[in-house]
PyMOL Python script that loads the backbone (N, CA, C, O; Angstrom):
from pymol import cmd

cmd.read_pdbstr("""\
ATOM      1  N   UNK A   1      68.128  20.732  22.494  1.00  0.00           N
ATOM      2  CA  UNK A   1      68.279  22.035  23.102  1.00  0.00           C
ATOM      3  C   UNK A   1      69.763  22.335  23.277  1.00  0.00           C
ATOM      4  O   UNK A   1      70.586  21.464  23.559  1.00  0.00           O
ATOM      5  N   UNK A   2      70.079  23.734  23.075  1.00  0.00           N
ATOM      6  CA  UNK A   2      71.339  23.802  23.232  1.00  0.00           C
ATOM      7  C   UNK A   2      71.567  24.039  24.574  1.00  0.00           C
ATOM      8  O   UNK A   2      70.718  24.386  25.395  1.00  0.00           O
ATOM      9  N   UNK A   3      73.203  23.760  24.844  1.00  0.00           N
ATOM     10  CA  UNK A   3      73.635  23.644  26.484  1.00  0.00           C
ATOM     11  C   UNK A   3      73.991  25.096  26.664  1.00  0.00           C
ATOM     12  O   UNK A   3      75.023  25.561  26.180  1.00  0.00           O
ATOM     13  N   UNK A   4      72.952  25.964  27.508  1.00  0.00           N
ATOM     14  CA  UNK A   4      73.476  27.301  27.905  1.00  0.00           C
ATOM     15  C   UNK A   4      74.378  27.415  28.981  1.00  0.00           C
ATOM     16  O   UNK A   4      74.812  28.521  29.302  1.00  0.00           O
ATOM     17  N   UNK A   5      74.720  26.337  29.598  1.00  0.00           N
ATOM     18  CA  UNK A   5      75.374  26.883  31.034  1.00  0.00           C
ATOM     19  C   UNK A   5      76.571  26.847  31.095  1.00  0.00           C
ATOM     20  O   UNK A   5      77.111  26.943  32.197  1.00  0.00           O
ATOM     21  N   UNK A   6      77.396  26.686  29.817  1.00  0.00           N
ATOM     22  CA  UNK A   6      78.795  26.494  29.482  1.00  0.00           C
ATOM     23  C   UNK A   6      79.087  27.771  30.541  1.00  0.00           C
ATOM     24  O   UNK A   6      78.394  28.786  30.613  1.00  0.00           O
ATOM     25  N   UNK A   7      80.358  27.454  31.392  1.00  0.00           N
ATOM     26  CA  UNK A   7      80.544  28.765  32.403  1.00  0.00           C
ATOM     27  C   UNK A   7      80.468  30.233  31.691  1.00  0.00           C
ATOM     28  O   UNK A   7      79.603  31.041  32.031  1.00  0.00           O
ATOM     29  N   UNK A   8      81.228  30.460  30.895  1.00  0.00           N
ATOM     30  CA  UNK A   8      80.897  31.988  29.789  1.00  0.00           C
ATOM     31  C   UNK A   8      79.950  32.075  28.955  1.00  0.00           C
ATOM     32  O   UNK A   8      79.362  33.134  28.735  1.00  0.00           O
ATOM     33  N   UNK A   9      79.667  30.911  28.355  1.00  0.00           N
ATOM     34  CA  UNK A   9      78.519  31.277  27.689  1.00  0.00           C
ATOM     35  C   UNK A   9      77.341  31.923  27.671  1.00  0.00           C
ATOM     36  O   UNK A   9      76.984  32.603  26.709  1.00  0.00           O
ATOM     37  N   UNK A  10      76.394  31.699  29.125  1.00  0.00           N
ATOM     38  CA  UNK A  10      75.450  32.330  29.234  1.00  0.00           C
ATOM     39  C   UNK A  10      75.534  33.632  29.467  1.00  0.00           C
ATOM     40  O   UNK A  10      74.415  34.104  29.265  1.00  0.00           O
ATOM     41  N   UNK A  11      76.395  34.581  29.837  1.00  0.00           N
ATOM     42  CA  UNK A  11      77.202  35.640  29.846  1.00  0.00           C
ATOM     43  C   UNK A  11      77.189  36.231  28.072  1.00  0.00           C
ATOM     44  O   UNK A  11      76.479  36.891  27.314  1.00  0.00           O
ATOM     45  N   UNK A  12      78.278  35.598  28.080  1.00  0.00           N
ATOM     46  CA  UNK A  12      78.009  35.952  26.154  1.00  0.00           C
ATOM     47  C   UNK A  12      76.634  35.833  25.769  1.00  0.00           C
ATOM     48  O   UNK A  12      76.083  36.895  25.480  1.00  0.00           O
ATOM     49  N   UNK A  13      76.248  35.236  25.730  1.00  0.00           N
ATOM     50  CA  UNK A  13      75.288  35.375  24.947  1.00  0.00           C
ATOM     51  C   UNK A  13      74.160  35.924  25.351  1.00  0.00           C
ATOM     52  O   UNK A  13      73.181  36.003  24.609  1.00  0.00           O
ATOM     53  N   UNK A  14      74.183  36.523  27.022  1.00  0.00           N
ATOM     54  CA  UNK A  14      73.329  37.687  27.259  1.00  0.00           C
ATOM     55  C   UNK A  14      74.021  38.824  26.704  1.00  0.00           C
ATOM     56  O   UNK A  14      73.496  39.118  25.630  1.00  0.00           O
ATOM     57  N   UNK A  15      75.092  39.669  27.027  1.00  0.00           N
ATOM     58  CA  UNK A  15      75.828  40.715  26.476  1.00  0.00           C
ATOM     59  C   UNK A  15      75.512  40.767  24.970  1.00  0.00           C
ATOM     60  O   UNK A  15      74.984  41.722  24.400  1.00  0.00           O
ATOM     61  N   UNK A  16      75.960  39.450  24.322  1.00  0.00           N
ATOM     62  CA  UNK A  16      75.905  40.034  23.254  1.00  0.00           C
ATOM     63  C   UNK A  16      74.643  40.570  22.346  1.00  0.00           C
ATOM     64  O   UNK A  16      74.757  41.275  21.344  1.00  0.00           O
ATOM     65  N   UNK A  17      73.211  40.001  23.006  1.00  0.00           N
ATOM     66  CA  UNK A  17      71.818  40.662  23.095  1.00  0.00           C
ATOM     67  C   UNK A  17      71.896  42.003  24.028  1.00  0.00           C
ATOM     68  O   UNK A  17      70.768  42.492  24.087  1.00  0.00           O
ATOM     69  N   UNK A  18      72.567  42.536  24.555  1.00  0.00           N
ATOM     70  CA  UNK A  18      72.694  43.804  25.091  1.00  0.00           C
ATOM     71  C   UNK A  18      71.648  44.093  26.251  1.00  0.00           C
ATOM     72  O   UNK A  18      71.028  45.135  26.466  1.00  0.00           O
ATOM     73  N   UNK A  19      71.615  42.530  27.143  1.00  0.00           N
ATOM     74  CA  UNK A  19      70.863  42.302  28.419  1.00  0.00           C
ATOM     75  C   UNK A  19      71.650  42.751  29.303  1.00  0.00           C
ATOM     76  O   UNK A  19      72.859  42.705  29.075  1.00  0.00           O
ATOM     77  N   UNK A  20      71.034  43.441  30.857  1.00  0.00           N
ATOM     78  CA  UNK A  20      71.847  43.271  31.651  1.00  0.00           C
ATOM     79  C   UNK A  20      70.821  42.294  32.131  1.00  0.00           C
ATOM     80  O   UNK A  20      69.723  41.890  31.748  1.00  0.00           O
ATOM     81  N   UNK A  21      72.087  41.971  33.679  1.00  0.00           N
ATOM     82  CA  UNK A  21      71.890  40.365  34.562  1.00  0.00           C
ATOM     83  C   UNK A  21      70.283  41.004  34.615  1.00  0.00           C
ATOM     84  O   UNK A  21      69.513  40.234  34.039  1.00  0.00           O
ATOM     85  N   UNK A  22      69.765  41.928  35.033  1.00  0.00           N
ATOM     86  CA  UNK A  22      68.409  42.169  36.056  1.00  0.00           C
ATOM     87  C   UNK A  22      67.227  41.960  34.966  1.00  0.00           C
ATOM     88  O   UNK A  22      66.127  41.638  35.414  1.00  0.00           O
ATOM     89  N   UNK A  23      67.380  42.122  33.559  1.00  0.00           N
ATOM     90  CA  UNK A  23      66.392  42.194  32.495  1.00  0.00           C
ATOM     91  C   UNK A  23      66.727  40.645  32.509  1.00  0.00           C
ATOM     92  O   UNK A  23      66.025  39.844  33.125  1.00  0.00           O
ATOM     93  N   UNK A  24      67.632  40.351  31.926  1.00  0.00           N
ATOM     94  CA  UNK A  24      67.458  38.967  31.675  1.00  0.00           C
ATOM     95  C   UNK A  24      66.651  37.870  33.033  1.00  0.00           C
ATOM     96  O   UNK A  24      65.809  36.991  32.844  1.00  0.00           O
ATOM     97  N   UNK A  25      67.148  38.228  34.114  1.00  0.00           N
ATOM     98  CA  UNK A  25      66.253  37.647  35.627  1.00  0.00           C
ATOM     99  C   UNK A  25      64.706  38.194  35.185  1.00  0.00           C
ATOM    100  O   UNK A  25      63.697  37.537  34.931  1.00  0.00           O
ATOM    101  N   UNK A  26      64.910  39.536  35.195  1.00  0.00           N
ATOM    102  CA  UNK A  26      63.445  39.669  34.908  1.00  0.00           C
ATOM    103  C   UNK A  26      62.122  38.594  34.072  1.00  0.00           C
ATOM    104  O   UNK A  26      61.048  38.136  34.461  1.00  0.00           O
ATOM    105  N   UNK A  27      63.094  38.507  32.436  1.00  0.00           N
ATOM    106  CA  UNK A  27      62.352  37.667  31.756  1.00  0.00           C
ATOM    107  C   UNK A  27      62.031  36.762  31.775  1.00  0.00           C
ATOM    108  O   UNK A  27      60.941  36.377  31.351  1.00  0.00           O
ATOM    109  N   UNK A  28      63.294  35.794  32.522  1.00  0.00           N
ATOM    110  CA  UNK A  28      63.267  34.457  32.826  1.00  0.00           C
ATOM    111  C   UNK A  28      62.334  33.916  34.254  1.00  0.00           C
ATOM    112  O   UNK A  28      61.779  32.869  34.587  1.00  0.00           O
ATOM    113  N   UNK A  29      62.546  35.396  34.896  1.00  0.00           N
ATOM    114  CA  UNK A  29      61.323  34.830  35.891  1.00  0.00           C
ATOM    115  C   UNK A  29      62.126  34.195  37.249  1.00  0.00           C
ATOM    116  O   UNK A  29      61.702  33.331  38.017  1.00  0.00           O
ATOM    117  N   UNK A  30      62.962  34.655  37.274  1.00  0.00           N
ATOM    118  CA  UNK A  30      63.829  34.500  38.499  1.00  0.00           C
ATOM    119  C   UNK A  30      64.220  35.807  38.807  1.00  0.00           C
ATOM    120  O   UNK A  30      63.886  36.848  38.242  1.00  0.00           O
ATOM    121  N   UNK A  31      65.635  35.499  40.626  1.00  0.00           N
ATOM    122  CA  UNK A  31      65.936  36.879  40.845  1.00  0.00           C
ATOM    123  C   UNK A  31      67.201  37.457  40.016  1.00  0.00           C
ATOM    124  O   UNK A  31      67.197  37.012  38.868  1.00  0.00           O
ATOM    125  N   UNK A  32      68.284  38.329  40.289  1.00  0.00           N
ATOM    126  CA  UNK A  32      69.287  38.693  39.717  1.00  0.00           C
ATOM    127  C   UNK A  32      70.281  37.817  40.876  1.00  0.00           C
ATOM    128  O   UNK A  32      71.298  37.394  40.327  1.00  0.00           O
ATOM    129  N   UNK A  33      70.207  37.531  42.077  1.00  0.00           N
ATOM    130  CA  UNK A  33      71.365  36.393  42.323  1.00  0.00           C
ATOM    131  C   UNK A  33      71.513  35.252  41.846  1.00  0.00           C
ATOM    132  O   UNK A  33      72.606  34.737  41.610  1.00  0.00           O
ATOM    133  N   UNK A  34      70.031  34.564  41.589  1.00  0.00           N
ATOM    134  CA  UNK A  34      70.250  33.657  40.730  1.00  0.00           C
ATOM    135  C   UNK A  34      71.074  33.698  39.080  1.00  0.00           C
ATOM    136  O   UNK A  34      71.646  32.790  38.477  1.00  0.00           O
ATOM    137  N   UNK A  35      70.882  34.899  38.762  1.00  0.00           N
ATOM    138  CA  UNK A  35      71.388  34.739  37.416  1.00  0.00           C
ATOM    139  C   UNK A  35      72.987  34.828  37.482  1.00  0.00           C
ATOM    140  O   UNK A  35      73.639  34.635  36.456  1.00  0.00           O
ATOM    141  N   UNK A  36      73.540  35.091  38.564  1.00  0.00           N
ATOM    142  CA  UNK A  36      74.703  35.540  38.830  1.00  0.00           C
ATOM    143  C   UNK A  36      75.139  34.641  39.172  1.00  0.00           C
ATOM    144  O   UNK A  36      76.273  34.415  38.750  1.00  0.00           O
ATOM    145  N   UNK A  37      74.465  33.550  40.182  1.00  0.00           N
ATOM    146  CA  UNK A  37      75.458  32.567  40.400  1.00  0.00           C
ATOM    147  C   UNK A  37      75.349  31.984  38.938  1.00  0.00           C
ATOM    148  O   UNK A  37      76.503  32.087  38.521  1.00  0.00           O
ATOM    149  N   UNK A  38      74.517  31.378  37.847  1.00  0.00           N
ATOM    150  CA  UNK A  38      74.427  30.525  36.821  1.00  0.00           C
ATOM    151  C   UNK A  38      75.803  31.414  36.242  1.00  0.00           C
ATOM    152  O   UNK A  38      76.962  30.998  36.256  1.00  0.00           O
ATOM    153  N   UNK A  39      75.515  32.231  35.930  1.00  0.00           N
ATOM    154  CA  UNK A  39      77.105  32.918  35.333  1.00  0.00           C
ATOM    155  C   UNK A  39      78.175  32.612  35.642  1.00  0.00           C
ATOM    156  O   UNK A  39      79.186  32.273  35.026  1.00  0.00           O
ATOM    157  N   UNK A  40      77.814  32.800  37.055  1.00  0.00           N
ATOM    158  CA  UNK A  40      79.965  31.977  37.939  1.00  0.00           C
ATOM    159  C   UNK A  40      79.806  30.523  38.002  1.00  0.00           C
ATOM    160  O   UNK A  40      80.662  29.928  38.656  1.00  0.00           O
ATOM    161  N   UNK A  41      79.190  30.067  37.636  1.00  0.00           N
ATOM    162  CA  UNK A  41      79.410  28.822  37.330  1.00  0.00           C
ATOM    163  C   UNK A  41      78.884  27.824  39.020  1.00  0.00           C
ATOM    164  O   UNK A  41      79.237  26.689  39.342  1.00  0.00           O
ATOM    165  N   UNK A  42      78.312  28.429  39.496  1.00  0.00           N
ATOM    166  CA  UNK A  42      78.598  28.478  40.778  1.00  0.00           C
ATOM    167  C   UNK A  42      77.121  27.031  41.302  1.00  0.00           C
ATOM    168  O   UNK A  42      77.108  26.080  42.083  1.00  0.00           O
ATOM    169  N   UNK A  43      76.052  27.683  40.277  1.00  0.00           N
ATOM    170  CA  UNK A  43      74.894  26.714  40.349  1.00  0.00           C
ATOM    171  C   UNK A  43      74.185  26.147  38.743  1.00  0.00           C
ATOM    172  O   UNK A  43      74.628  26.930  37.903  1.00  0.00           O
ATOM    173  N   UNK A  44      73.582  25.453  38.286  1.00  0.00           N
ATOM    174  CA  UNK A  44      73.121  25.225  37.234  1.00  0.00           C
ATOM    175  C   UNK A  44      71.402  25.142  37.426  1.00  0.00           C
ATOM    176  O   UNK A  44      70.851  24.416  38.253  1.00  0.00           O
ATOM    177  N   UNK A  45      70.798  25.927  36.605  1.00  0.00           N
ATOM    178  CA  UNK A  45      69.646  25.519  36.299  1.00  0.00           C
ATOM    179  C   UNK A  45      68.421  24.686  36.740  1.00  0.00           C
ATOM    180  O   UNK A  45      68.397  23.587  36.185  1.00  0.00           O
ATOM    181  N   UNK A  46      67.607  24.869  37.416  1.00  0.00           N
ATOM    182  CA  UNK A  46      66.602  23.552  37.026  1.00  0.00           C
ATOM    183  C   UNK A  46      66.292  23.257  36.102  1.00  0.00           C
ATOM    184  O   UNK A  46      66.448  23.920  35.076  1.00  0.00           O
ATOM    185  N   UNK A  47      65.654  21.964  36.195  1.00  0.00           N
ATOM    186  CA  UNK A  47      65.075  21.970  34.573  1.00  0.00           C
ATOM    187  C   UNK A  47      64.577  22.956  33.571  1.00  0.00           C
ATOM    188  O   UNK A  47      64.957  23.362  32.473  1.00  0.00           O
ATOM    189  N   UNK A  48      63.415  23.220  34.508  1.00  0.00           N
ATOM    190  CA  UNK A  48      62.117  24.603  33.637  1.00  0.00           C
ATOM    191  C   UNK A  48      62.802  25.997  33.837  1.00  0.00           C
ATOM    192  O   UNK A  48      62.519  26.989  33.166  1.00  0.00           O
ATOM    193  N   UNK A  49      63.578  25.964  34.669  1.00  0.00           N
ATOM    194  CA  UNK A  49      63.939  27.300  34.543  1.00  0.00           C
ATOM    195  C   UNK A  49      65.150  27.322  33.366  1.00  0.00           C
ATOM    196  O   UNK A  49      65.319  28.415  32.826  1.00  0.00           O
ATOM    197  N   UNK A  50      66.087  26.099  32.884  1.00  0.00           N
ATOM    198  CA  UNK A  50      66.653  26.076  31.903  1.00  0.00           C
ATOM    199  C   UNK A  50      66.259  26.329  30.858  1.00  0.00           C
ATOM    200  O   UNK A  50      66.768  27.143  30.087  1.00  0.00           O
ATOM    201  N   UNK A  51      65.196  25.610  30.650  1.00  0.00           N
ATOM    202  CA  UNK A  51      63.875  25.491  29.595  1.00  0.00           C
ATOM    203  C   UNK A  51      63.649  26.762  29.190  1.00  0.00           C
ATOM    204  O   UNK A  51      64.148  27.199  28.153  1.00  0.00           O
ATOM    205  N   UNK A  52      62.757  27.576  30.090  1.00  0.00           N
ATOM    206  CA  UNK A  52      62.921  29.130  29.903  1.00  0.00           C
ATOM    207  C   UNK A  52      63.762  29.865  29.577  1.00  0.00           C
ATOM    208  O   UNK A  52      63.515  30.767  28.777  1.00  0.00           O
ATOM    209  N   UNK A  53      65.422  29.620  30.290  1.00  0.00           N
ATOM    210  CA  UNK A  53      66.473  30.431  29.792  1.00  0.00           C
ATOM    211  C   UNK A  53      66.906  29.846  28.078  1.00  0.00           C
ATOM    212  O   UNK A  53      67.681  30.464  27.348  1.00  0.00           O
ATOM    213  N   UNK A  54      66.438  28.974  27.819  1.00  0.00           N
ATOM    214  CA  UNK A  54      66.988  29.040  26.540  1.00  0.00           C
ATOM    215  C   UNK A  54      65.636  29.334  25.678  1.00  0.00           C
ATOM    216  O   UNK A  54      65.859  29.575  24.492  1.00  0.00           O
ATOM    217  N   UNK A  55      64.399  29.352  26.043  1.00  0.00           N
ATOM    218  CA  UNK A  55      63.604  30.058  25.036  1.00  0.00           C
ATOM    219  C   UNK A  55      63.996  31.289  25.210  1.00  0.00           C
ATOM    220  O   UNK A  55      64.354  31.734  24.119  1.00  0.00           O
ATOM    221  N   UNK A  56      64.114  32.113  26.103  1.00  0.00           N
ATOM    222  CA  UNK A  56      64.150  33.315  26.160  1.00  0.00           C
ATOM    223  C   UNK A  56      65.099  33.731  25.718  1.00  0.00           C
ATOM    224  O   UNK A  56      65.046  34.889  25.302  1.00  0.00           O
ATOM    225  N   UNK A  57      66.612  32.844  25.590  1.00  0.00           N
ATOM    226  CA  UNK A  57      67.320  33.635  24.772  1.00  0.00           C
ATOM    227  C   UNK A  57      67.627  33.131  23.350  1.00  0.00           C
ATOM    228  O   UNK A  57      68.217  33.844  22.538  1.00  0.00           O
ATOM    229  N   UNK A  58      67.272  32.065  23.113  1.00  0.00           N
ATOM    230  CA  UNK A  58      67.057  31.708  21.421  1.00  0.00           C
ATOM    231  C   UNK A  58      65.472  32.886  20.797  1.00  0.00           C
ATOM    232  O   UNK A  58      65.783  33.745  19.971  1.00  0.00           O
ATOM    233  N   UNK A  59      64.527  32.848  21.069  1.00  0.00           N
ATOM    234  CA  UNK A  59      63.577  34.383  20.730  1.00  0.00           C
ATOM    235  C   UNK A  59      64.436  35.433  20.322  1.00  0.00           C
ATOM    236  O   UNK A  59      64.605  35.949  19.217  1.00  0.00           O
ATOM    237  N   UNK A  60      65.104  35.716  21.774  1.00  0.00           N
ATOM    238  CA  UNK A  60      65.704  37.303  21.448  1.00  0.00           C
ATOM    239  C   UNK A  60      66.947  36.705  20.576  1.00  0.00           C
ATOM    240  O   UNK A  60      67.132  37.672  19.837  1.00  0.00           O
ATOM    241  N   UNK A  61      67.567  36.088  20.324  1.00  0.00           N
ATOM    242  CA  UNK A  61      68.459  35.951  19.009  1.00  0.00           C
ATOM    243  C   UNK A  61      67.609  36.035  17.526  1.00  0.00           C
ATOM    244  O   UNK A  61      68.050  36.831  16.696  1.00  0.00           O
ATOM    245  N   UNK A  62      66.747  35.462  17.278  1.00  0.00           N
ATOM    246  CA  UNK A  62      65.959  35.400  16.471  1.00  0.00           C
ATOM    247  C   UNK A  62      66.136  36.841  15.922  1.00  0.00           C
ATOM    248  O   UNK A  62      66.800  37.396  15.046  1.00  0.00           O
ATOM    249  N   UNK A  63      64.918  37.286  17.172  1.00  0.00           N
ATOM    250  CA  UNK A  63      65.009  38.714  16.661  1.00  0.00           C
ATOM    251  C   UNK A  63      66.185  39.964  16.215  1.00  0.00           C
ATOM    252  O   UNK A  63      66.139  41.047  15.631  1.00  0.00           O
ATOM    253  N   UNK A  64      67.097  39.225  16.778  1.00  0.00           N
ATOM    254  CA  UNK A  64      68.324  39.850  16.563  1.00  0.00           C
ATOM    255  C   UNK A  64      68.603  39.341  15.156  1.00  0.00           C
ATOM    256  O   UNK A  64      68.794  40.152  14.249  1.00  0.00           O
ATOM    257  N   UNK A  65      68.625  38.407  15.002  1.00  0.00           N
ATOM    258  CA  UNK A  65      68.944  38.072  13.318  1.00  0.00           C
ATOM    259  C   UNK A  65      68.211  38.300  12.758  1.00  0.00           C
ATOM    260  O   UNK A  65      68.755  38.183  11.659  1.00  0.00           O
ATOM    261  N   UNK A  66      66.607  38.770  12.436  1.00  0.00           N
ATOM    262  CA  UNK A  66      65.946  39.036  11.650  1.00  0.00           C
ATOM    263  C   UNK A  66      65.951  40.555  11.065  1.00  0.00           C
ATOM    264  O   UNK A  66      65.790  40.880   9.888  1.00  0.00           O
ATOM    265  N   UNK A  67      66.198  41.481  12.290  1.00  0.00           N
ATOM    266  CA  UNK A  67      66.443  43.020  12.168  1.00  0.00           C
ATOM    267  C   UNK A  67      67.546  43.369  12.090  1.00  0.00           C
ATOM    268  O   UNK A  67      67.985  44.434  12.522  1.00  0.00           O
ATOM    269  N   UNK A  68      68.315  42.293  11.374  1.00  0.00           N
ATOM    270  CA  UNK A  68      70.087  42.932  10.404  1.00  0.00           C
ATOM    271  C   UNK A  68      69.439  43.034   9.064  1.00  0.00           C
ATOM    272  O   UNK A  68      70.095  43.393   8.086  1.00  0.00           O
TER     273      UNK A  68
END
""", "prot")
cmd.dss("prot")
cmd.show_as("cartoon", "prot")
cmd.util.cbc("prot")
cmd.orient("prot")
């Protein structure tokens, strides 16, 4: 699995799917403070909720590479 919680990374690579923080909380199934602290670097992940954040955003890449 790749490591999403690089401090910018998960940032990038929501933006660059054209998420904001509250859709992406939405999907993942958490709130929008949580996603905010994972962004500032501030908290990391549980397990399953990691788990989730990287299906949810390896999917929506997918789809992003398939509809170029």
């Amino acid at each position: 699995m790749k490591r999403v919680m690089e401090r910018n990374d998960l940032r990038k690579r929501r933006k660059a799917l054209g998420l904001s923080q509250m859709e992406l909380a939405r999907l993942v199934g958490v709130s929008l403070i949580t996603i905010q602290t994972w962004e500032r670097g501030v908290s990391e992940p549980k397990p399953e909720n990691k788990e989730k954040l990287e299906q949810v955003l390896s999917e929506l890449e997918e789809k992003c590479k398939a509809n170029r």
